[in-house]
C-alpha positions as CSV (number, residue, x, y, z in Angstrom):
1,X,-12.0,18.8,13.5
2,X,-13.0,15.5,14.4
3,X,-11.0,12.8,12.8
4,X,-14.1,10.2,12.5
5,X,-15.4,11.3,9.1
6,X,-11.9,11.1,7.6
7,X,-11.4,7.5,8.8
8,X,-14.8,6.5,7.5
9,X,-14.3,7.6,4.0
10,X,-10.7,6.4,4.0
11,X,-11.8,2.8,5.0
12,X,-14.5,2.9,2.6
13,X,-12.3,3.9,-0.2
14,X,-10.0,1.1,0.8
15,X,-12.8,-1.4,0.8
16,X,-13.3,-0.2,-2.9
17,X,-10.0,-0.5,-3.9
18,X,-10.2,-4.2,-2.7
19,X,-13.6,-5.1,-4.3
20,X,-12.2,-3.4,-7.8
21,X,-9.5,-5.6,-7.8
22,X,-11.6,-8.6,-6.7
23,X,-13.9,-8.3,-9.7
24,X,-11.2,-7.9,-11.9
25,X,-10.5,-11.8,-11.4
26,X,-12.0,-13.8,-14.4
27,X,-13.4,-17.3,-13.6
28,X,-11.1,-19.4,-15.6
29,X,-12.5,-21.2,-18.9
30,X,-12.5,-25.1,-17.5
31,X,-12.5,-27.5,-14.7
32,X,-9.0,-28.5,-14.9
33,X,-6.6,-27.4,-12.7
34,X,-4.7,-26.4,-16.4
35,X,-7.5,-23.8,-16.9
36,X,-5.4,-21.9,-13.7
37,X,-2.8,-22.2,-15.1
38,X,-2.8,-18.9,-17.5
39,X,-4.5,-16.8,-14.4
40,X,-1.6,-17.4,-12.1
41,X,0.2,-14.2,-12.9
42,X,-3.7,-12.3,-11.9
43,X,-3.5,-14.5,-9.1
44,X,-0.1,-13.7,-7.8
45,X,-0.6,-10.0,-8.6
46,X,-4.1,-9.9,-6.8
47,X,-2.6,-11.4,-4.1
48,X,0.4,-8.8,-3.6
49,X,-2.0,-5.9,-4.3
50,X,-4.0,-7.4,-1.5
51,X,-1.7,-8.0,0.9
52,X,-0.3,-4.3,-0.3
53,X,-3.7,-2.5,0.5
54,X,-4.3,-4.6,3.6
55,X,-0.8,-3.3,4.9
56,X,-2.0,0.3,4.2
57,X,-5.6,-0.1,5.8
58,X,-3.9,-1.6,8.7
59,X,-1.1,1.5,9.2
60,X,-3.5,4.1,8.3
61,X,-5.8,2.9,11.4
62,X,-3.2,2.8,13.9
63,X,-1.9,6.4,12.8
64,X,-4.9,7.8,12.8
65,X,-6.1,5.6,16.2
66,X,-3.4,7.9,17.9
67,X,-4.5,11.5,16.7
68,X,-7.4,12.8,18.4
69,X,-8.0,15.3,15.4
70,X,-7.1,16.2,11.8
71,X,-6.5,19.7,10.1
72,X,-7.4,20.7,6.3
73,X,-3.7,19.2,5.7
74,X,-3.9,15.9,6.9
75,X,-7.7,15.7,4.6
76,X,-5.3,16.7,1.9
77,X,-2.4,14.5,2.5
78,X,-5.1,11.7,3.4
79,X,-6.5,12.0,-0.2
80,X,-3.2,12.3,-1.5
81,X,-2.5,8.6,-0.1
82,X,-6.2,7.6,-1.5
83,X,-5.6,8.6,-5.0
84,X,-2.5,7.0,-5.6
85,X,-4.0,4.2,-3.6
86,X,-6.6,3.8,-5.9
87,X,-4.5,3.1,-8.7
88,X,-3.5,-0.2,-7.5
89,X,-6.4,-2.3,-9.2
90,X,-5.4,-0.5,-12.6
91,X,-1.7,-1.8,-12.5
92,X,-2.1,-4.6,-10.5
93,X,-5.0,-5.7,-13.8
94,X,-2.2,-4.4,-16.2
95,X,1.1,-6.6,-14.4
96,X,-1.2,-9.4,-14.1
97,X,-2.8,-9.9,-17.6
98,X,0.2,-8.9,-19.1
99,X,2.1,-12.0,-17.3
100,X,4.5,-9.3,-15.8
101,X,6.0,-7.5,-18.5
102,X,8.8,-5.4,-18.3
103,X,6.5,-1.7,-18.3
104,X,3.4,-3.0,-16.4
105,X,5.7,-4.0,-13.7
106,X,7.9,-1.3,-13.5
107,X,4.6,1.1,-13.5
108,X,3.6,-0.6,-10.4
109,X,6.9,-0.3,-8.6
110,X,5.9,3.5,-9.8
111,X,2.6,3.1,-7.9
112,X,4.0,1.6,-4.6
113,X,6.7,3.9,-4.3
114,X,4.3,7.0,-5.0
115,X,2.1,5.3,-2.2
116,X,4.8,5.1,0.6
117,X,5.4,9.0,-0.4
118,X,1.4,9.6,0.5
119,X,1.9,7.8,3.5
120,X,5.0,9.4,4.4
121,X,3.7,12.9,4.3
122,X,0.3,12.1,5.6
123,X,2.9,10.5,9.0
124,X,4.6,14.5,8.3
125,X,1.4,15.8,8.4
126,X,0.0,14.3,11.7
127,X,2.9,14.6,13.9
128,X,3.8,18.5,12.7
129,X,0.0,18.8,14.1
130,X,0.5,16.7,17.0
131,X,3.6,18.2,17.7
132,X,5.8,16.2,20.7
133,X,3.3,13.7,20.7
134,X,2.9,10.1,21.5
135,X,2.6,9.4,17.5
136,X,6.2,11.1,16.6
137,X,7.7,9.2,19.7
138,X,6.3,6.2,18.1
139,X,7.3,6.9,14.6
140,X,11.1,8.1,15.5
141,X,13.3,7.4,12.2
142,X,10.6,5.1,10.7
143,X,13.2,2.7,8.9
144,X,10.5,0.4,7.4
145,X,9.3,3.9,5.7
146,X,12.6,4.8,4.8
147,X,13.6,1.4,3.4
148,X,10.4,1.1,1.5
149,X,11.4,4.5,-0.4
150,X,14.7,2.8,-1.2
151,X,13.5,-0.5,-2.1
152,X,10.6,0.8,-4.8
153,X,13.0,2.7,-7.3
154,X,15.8,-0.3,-6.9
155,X,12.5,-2.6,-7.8
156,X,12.0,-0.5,-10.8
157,X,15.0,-0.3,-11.9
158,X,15.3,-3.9,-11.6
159,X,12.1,-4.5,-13.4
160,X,14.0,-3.6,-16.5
161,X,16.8,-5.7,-16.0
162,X,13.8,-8.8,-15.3
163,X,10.6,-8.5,-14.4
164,X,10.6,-10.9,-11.9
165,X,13.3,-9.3,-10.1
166,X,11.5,-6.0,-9.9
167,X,8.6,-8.3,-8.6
168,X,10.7,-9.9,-5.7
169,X,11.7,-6.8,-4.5
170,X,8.2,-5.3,-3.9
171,X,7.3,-8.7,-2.3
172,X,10.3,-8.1,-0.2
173,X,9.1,-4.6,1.0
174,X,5.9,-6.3,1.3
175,X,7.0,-9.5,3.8
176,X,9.2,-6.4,5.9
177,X,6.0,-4.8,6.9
178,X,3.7,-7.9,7.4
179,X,6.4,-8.5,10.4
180,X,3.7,-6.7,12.7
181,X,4.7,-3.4,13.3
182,X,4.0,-2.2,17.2
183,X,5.4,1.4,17.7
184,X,1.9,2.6,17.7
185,X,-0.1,-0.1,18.9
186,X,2.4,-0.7,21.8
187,X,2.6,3.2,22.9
188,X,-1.9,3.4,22.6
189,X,-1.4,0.7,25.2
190,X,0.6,2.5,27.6
């Protein structure tokens, strides 16, 4: 089947997930720059989770910009990614209003890591149906996926030792994959 309506609804979703987690921001009760002051930690959260999602919608179109069809499996392993996705605005509201407390941020370690699983099998999942395709050529080991798996747990971990540490450690999975990533991009090209 054509992979058009799966890309649709997947960017749609996406554009959800960010509009969720946008309206969750509260305007702050003054005209100080104090009055920010307590809506930093929803600030810094909303930002990761952004950045987070925005790394996601950005993979997810490449990957699929180099299939020229999906089967029933990829639909399932493309909602897989989408539900735990979706539960980004929920702990990113939780870490943030709870000015990163030890559970809240260990729960969206949880989230992240569960996410890079999705993605992971949904990558499985098009190059098994691809077979020795462009896309599996591009992929090859995929460290950044396999590093991300690693990371998440050791961030969660962490997250009981200090909050913050389990923090810097998901902003450190974050900052490897905002270094663009061209294996796709630079193989579409060719």
């Amino acid at each position: 089947m054509g992979k058009g309506r799966l890309e649709a609804f997947s960017d749609g979703v996406i554009a959800i997930i960010i509009t969720i987690m946008v309206l969750e921001l509260k305007v702050p009760h003054g005209d100080s720059l104090g009055a920010l002051l307590p809506l930093v930690p929803v600030l810094l959260s909303y930002v990761l989770s952004f950045i987070y999602v925005g790394i996601y919608w950005n993979n997810h179109h490449h990957l699929l910009h180099a299939v020229s069809h999906v089967t029933g499996a990829v639909l399932w392993a493309n909602l897989h990614l989408l539900f735990w996705l979706s539960l980004i605005p929920f702990v990113t509201g939780w870490m943030g209003e709870n000015h990163f407390a030890t559970l809240p941020v260990a729960a969206y370690g949880v989230v992240l890591f569960m996410c890079a699983v999705a993605y992971a099998i949904l990558v499985r999942c098009l190059m098994r149906q691809q077979g020795e395709h462009m896309l599996a050529e591009a992929i090859g080991r995929d460290r950044k996926g396999l590093l991300s798996l690693l990371c998440y747990p050791i961030g969660v971990g962490a997250a009981f030792v200090h909050p913050w540490l389990g923090f810097a450690f998901y902003i450190c999975v974050a900052l490897v994959w905002l270094v663009l990533d061209r294996r796709i991009e630079g193989r579409l090209k060719s």
